[in-house]
C-alpha positions in Angstrom: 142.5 -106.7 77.8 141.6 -107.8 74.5 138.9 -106.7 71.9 136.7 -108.7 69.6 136.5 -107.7 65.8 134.3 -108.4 63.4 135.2 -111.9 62.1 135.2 -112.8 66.1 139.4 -113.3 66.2 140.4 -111.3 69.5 142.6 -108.9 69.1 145.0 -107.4 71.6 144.0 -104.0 72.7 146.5 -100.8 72.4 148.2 -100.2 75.8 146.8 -96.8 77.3 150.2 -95.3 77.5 150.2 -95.4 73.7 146.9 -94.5 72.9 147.7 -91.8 75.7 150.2 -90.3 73.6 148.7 -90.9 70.2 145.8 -88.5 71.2 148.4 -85.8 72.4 150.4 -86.2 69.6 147.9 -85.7 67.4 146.7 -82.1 69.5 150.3 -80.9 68.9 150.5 -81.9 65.0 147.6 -80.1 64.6 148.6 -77.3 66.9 152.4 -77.0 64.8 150.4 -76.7 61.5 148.3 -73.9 62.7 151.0 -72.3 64.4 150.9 -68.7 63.1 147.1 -68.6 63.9 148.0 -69.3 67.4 150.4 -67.3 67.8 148.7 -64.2 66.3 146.0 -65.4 69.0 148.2 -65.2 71.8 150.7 -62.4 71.3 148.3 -59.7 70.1 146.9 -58.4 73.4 149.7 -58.8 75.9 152.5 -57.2 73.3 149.6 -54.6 73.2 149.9 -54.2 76.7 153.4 -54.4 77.3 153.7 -51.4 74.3 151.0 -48.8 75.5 151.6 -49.8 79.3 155.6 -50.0 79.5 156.4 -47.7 76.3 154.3 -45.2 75.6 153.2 -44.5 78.8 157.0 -44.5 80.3 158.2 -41.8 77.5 155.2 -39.7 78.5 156.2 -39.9 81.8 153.5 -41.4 83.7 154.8 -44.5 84.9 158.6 -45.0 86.4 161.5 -46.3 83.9 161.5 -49.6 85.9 157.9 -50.3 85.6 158.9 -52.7 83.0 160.5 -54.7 85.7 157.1 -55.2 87.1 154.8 -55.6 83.8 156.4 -58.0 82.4 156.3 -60.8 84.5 152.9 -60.1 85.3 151.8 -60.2 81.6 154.1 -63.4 80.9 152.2 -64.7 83.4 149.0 -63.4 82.1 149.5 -65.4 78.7 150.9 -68.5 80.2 147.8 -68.5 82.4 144.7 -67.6 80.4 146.6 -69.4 77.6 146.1 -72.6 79.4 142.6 -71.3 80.0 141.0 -70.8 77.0 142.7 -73.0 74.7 140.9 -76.0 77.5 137.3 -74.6 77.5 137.2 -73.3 73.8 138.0 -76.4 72.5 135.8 -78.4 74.7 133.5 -76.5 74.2 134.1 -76.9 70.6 133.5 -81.0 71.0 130.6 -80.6 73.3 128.9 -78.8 70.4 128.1 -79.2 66.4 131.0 -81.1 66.0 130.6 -84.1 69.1 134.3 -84.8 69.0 134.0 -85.9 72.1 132.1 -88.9 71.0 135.6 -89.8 69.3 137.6 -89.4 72.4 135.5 -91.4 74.5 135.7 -94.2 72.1 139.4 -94.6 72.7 140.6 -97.3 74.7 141.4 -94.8 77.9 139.5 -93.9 81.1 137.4 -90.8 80.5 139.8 -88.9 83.2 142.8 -89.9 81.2 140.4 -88.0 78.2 140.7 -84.9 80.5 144.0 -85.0 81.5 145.1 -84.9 78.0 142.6 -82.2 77.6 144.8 -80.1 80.6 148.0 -81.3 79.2 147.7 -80.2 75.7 146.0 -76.7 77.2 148.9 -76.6 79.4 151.9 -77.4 76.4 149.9 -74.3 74.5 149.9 -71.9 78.0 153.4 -72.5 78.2 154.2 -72.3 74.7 151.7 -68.3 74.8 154.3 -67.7 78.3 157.4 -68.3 76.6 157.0 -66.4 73.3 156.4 -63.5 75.6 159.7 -63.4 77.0 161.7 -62.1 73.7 158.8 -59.9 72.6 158.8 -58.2 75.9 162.6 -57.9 76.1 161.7 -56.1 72.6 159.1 -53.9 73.4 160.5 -52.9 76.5 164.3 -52.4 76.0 165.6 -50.8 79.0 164.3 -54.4 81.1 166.7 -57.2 81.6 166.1 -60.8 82.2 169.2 -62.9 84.1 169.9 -66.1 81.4 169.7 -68.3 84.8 166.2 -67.1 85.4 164.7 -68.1 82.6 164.4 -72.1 83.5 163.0 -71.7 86.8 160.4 -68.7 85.0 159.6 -71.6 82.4 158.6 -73.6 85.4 156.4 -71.2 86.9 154.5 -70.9 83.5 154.2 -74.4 83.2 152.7 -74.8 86.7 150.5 -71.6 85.8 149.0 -72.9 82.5 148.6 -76.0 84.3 146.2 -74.1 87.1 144.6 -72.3 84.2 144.0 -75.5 81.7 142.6 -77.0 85.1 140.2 -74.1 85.4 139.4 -74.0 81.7 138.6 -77.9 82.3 135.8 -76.7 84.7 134.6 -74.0 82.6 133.9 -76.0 79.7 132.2 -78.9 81.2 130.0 -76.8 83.7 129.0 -74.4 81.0 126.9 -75.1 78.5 128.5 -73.9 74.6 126.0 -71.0 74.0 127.0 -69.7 77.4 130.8 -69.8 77.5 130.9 -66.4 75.8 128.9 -64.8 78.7 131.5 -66.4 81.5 134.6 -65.6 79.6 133.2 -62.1 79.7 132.6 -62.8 83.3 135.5 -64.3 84.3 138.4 -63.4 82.2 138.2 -59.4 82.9 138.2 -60.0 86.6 140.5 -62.3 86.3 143.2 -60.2 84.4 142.7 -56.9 86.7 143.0 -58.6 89.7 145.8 -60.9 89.5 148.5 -58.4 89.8 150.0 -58.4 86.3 150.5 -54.5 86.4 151.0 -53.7 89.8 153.0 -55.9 92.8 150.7 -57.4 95.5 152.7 -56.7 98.6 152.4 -53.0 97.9 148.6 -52.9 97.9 148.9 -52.1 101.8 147.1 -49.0 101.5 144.2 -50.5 99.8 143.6 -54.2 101.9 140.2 -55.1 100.9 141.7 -55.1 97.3 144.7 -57.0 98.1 142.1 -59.6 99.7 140.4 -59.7 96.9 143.7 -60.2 94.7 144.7 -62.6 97.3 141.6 -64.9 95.7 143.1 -64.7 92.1 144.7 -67.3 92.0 146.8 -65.9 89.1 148.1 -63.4 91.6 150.5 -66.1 93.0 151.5 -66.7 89.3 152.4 -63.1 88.9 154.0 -62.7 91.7 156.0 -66.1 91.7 157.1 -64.8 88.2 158.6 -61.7 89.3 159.8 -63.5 92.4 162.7 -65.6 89.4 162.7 -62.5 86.8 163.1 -59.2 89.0 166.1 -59.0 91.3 165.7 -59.5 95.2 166.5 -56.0 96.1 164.8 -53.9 92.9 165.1 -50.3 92.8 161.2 -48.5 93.9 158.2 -48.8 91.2 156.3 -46.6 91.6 153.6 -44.6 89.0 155.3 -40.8 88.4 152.9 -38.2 87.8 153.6 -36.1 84.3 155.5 -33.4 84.8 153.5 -30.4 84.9 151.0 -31.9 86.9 153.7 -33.2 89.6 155.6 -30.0 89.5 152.9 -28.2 90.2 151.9 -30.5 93.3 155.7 -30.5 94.5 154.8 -26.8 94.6 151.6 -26.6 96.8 153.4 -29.5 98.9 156.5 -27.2 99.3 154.7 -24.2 100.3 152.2 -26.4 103.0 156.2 -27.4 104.3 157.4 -23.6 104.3 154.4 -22.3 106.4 154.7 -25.0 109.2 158.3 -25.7 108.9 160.5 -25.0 112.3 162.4 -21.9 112.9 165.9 -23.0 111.3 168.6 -23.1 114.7 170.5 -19.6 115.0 167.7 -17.2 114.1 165.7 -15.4 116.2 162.5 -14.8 116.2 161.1 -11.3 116.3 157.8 -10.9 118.3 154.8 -9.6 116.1 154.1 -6.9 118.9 157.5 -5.4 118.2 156.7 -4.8 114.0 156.0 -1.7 113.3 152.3 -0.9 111.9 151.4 -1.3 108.8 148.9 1.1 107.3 146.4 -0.4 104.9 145.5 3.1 103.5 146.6 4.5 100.5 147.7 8.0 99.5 145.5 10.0 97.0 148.5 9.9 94.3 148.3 5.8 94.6 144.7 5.9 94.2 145.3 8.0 91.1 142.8 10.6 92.2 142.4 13.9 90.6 142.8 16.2 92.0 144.4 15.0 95.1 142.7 16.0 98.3 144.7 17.9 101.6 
């Protein structure tokens, strides 16, 4: 395919493989330049979350000491997956508005849906990239955790296929929405999202509760989450569960220990004594007991 210029010579026109990768190349130029402002974008919240959830919580006592076990895969997850999100939408959004970048895209010598899969691809290289960093912070913040070293390639595929899901998302979201209304369906979609796609809490356990784990079962970051901890965590992991504090659990051992005691079985060897055979016990009380004065004969 050729082009015509302005002196009417045709001129042959850039394969789409190279103008494919010129336009991504020039996303991750720009992306290594501004590298501490995306970082700073994408570690703040989940280190956040992995410190108050997995430390401070754990050395007061109300969550287990291998709770970290189960955070952090969820919250890798988390930023590999909203990562992928957000930086899509926001910078399509971005084009779509004052600036009509866009306009520029389009004018390259590619399909429009080669335009959006570079769109999902570059969201996806930056989800990954958000996933990845997580992995040393987290093994910071949370010391007593452990990651196997041959985990960590088939975990970097699981983030790569979760930003990928969430750049795809993101895709939607910023052509569907208009740019004054993307902040009102982030707000919308984005909290759900994060409290229901089992980052804090393991979705085969939510037995008890099954209209929740049917609604987690939507999420489709759930299967991110739990595909993460399904490389990171070892098969056979020892319980997590949340532990009350321990004043507050003591004293409910206590009340559960007595309920136990008043219905528990006769232990085998003792004999029961019949009630009819106790002697009575008088509920009066002497004179002297009821410290009266004088005391009445």
């Amino acid at each position: 395919m050729t082009t015509i210029d302005e002196a009417g010579a045709a001129t042959p026109r850039p394969p789409v493989a190279r103008s494919f990768a010129a336009i991504l190349t020039r996303d991750l130029v720009v992306t290594w330049r501004e590298l501490p402002a995306f970082l700073t974008q994408v570690v703040l919240q989940p280190l956040f979350i992995l410190f108050v959830f997995g430390t401070v919580l754990g050395d007061l006592g109300y969550v287990g000491g291998d709770f970290g076990a189960v955070l952090l895969p969820g919250v890798i997850a988390l930023n590999a997956f909203v990562g992928g999100l957000q930086n899509t939408a926001l910078p399509l959004t971005l084009d779509f508005s004052y600036s009509r970048e866009i306009e520029d895209r389009l004018l390259a010598p590619l399909p429009i849906w080669l335009v959006a899969v570079e769109k999902i691809l570059f969201g996806t290289v930056r989800g990954l990239l958000a996933g990845a960093v997580m992995i040393p912070l987290g093994l910071l913040v949370l010391p007593g955790t452990e990651i196997a070293l041959a985990s960590v390639p088939p975990a970097l595929l699981v983030m790569a296929l979760g930003a990928f899901v969430g750049s795809a998302i993101g895709m939607t979201l910023g052509t569907a929405v208009s740019p004054r209304g993307i902040n009102t369906v982030f707000a919308a979609v984005l909290t759900p999202l994060m409290f229901t796609g089992a980052t804090q809490f393991p979705w085969p356990q939510l037995e008890r509760l099954p209209w929740f784990q049917v609604v987690c079962a939507l999420n489709p970051l759930t299967y991110v989450s739990e595909a993460m901890r399904a490389v990171m965590v070892p098969p056979d992991p020892a319980p997590r569960v949340l532990a009350l504090p321990a004043g507050h659990g003591g004293g409910r051992r206590g009340v559960r220990g007595r309920r136990r005691a008043r219905f528990r079985p006769p232990r085998p060897g003792l004999k029961e004594v019949p009630a009819a055979s106790l002697p009575p016990v008088s509920r009066t009380r002497t004179c002297t007991e009821r410290n009266e004065t004088p005391c009445r004969t």
